[in-house]
C-alpha positions in Angstrom: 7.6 -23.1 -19.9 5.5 -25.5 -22.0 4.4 -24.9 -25.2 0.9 -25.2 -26.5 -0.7 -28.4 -27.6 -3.5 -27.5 -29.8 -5.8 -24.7 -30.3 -6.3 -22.6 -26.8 -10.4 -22.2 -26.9 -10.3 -18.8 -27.2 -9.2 -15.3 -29.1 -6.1 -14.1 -27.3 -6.4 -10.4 -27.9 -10.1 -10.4 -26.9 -8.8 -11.8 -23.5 -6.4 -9.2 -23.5 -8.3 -6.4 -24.6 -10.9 -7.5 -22.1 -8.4 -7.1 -19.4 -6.7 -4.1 -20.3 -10.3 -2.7 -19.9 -11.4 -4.2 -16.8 -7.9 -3.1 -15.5 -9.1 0.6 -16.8 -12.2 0.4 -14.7 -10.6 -0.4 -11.3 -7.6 2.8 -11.6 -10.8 4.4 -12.5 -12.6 3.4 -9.5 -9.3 4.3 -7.2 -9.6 7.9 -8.6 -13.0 8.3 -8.2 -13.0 8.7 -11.6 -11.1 11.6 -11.6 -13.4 13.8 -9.6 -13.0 16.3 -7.0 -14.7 15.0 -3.4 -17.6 17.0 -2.4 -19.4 16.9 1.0 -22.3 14.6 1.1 -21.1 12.6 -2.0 -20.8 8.4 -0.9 -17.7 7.6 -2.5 -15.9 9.7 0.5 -13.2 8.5 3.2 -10.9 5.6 4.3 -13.6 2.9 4.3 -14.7 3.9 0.5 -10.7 3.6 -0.2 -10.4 0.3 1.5 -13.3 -1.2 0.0 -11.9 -0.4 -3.5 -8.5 -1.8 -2.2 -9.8 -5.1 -1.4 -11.9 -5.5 -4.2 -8.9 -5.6 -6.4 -6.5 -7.4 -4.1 -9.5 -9.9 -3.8 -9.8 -10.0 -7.8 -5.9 -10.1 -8.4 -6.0 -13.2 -5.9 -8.7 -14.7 -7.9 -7.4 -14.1 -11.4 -3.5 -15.1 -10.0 -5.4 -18.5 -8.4 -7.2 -19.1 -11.9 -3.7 -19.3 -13.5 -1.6 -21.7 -11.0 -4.7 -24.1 -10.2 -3.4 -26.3 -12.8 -0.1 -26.2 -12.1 -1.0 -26.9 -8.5 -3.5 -29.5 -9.4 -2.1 -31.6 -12.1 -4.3 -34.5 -12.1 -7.5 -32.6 -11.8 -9.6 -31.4 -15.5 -10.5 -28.0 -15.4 -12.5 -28.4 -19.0 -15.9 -27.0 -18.8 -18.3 -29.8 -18.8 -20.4 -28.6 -21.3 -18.1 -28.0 -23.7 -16.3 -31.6 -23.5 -19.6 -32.8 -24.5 -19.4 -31.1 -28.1 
């Protein structure tokens, strides 16, 4: 592991906090936010459970990509454009 050359762009424990959160909201979307199914209610069934599913295998895919893209591509900048400018 290589240590960090400069200052990272960002406040760690916002990022953290931010995901601790957003990890909150989809356990809270798997339990229906902790409610007791009723008929007629749309959050019912397999399809409502497997949409939820994919959603966060989808997002875990996308956050895990976000973190080895530069190790993958090494030659490539991933700097936001506008902010090289400053």
């Amino acid at each position: 592991a290589g240590e960090l050359q400069g200052p990272i762009g960002y406040s760690a424990s916002v990022f953290h906090l931010s995901f601790l959160l957003g990890m909150c909201y989809v356990a809270m979307q798997m339990t229906n936010w902790n409610e007791e199914f009723e008929v007629g209610k749309i959050d019912i069934g397999t399809s409502s459970m497997w949409i939820k599913v994919a959603d966060s295998w989808l997002l875990g895919i996308a956050f895990g990509w976000s973190m080895i893209a530069p190790v993958v591509f090494k030659g490539r900048s991933f700097e936001n454009p506008e902010r090289a400018r400053v």
